[in-house]
MILOTI-254037 format. One record per residue (C-alpha): residue in three letters; x, y, z. Coordinates in steps of 0.25 Angstrom, whole numbers, plus 5000, padded with zeros to 4 digits. Example, Ala and Ser with C-alpha at 12.3 -4.5 7.8 and 13.67 -1.06 7.14 Angstrom:
<atoms>
ALA504949825031 SER505549965029 
</atoms>
This chain:
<atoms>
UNK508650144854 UNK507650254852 UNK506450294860 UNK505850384870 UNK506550314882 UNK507950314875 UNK507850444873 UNK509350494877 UNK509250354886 UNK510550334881 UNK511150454885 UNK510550454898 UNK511150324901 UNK512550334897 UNK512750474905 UNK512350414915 UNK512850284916 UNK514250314921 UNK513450364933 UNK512450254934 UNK512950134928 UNK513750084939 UNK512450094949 UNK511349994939 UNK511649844936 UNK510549824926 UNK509649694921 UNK508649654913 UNK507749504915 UNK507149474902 UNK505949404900 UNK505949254896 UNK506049274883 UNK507349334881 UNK508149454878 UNK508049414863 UNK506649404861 UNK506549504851 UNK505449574859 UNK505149624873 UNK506549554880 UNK507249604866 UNK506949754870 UNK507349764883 UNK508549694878 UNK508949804867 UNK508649924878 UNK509449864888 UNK510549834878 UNK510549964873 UNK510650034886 UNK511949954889 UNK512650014876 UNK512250144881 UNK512850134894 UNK513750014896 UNK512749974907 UNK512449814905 UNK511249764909 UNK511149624915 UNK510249534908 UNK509449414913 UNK508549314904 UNK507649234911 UNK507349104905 UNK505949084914 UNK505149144923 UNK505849094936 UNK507149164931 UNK506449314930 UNK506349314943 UNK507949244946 UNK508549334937 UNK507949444943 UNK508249414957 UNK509549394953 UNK509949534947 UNK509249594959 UNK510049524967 UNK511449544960 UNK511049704961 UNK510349724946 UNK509649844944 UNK508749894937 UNK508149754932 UNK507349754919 UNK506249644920 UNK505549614907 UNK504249594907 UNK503149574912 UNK503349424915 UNK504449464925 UNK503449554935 UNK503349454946 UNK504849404947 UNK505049574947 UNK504149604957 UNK504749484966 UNK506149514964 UNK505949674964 UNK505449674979 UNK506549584983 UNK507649684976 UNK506849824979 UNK508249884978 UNK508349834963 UNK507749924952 UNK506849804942 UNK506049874929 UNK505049764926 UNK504549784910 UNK503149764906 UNK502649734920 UNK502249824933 UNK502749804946 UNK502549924956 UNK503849904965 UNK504750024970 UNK506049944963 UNK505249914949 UNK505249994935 UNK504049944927 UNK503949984914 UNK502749944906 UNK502250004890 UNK500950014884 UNK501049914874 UNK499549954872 UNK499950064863 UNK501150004856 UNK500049894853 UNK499049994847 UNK500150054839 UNK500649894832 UNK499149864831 UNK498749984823 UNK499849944813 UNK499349814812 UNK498249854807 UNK498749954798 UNK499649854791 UNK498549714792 UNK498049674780 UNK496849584786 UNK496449674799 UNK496849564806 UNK498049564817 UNK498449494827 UNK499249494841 UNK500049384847 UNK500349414860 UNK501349344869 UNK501049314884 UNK499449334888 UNK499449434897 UNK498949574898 UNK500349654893 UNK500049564881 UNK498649584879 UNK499049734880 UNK499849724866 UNK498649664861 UNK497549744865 UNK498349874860 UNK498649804847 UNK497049774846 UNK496749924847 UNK497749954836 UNK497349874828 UNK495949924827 UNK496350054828 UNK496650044816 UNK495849944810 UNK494549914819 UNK494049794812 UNK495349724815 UNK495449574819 UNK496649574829 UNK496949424834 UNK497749374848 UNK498449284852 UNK499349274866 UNK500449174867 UNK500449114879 UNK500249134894 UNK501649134896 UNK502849204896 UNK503149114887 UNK502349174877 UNK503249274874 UNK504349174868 UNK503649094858 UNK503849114845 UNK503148994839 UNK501849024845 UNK501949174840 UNK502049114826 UNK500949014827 UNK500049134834 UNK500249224822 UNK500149124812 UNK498749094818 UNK498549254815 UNK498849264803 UNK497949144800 UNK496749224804 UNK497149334797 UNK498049424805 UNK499049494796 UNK499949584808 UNK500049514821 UNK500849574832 UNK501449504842 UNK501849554859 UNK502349424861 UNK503849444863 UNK504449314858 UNK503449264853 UNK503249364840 UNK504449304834 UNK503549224830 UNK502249294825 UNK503349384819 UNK503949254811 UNK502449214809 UNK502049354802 UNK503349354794 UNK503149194788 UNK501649244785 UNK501849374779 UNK501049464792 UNK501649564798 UNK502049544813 UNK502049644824 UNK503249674834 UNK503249684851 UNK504149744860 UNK505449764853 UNK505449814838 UNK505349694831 UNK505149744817 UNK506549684813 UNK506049544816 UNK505349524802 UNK505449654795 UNK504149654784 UNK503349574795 UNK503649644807 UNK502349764804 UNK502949834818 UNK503449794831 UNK502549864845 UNK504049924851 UNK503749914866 UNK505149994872 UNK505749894882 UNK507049924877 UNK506850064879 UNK506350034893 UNK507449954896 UNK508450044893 UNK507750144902 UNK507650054914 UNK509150064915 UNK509450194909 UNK508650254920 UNK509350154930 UNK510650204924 UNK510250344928 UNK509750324941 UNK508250354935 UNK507650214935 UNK506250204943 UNK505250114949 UNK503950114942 UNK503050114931 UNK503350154918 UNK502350144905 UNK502750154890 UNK502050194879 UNK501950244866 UNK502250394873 UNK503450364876 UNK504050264868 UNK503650144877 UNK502950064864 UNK502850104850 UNK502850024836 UNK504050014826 UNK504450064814 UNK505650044808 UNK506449984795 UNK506049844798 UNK504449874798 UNK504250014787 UNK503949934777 UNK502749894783 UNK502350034789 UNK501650134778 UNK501750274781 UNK500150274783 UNK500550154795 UNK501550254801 UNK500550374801 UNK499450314807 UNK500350244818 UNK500950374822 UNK499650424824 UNK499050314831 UNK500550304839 UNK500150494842 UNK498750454846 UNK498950334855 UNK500150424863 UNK499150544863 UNK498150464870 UNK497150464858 UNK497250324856 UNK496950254870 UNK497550114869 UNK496850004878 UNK497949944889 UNK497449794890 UNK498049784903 UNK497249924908 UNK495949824909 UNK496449684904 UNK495649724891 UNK495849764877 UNK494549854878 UNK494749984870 
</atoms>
């Protein structure tokens, strides 16, 4: 695992654990999609794991199957003395808010949400940028100036991804046509790989050639769709590059794993803390992937122009519009 947070993470942890260990019981509650969802849920899974082969220290894990049981499973680690509890996402904000002001002696990091309690971590990215970057490449590699965005859940996080993608995209090319679609209204949204499928194939019908998908499950099957097609498919979240290699252009790496790991190596240490925390490109918090699965795809020209806008967007000379700054993707 590499990245600005891990940076001798690993090291840190494993000095300390004899000291700490026997004072954390760790937990993670995933969201209802599943530690295997090749995505979001998936990331957090391979930082946890990780920071138990570094340590020894394992880390309790609860799958919800519905929105009732976020709320039961959390109540329920709180009460057998878990702590820190890593909530993922945004979905679980309310049940965290409930159950944190009932356990104020409990330490909770909530992921992708933010709750302003003196026991709560909340740790949130700038998907925004990450977005921008994806988008630019889309443009670079599309063939018909026409890309698309599926998007899972309609709510603001989403449209985030979206409106940042927008920008990169025309960024690059300003003429671009950039078509999207949400999933549902649901959590639900997030785990359904059938309407991923039919959402791009309705794309690529109108003449989208990239589409990238922040949809969790659900881009399992715009990824499929892009492969059966011949188009080329954008990953979320984890990197997903090895999910289709030759379709998969890049995947937008949003560090969960890298945050999770941190949550309960600064538990381990005795430095964990209440509060918010923001991460972006600066720091490590979102970025795009290269790697063997996806160079094929990435001319040296590609890789120049996306370290430059990558230096520009971290320098503040590219300004990247936050949908959720004024619920617009004015910019």
């Amino acid at each position: 695992m590499k990245g600005v947070f891990l940076a001798s993470a690993a090291a840190l942890a494993i000095a300390a654990s004899s000291a700490y260990a026997a004072d954390i019981k760790p937990a993670v509650v995933y969201d209802q999609a599943g530690k295997f969802d090749k995505s979001f849920n998936e990331g957090v899974y391979n930082g946890i794991t990780q920071f138990t082969e570094d340590t020894g220290i394992k880390i309790r894990e609860s799958e919800p199957k519905n929105e009732a049981q976020v709320e039961q499973n959390l109540r329920r680690l709180a009460k057998r003395g878990y702590s820190p509890i890593v909530a993922v996402g945004f979905t679980m904000m309310s049940a965290v808010q409930k159950v944190a002001q009932d356990f104020p002696e409990v330490q909770f990091t909530l992921i992708d949400a933010v709750i302003d309690l003196p026991n709560v971590q909340s740790i949130v990215f700038k998907e925004h940028e990450g977005s921008f970057l994806v988008g630019a490449l889309a443009a670079m590699a599309s063939e018909t100036d026409t890309v698309g965005f599926i998007g899972g859940m309609d709510i603001p996080l989403i449209r985030k991804f979206g409106c940042g993608y927008e920008q990169g995209v025309k960024f690059i090319t300003p003429n671009a046509t950039v078509i999207q679609n949400m999933t549902g209204s649901t959590g639900a949204a997030f785990n359904d790989p059938t309407k991923g499928s039919e959402l791009a194939k309705s794309q690529f019908s109108k003449g989208a050639d990239v589409v990238f998908a922040a949809a969790g499950g659900t881009g399992i099957g715009v990824y499929q769709a892009a492969k059966d097609e011949g188009k080329l498919a954008i990953g979320v979240d984890s990197n997903q590059n090895h999910i289709h290699p030759g379709t998969m252009l890049t995947s937008m790496v949003k560090r969960v794993d890298a945050a999770a790991y941190k949550v309960f190596e600064e538990a381990n240490t005795g430095t964990w803390q209440p509060g918010l925390e923001i991460l972006g490109l600066s720091d490590g918090g979102v970025d795009w992937a290269l790697d063997d699965d996806n160079k094929a795809l990435i001319t040296a020209e590609m890789k120049a122009k996306m370290d430059d806008v990558k230096a520009k967007i971290i320098s503040g000379e590219i300004s990247v519009h936050d949908y959720m700054s004024d619920s617009s993707c004015n910019y």
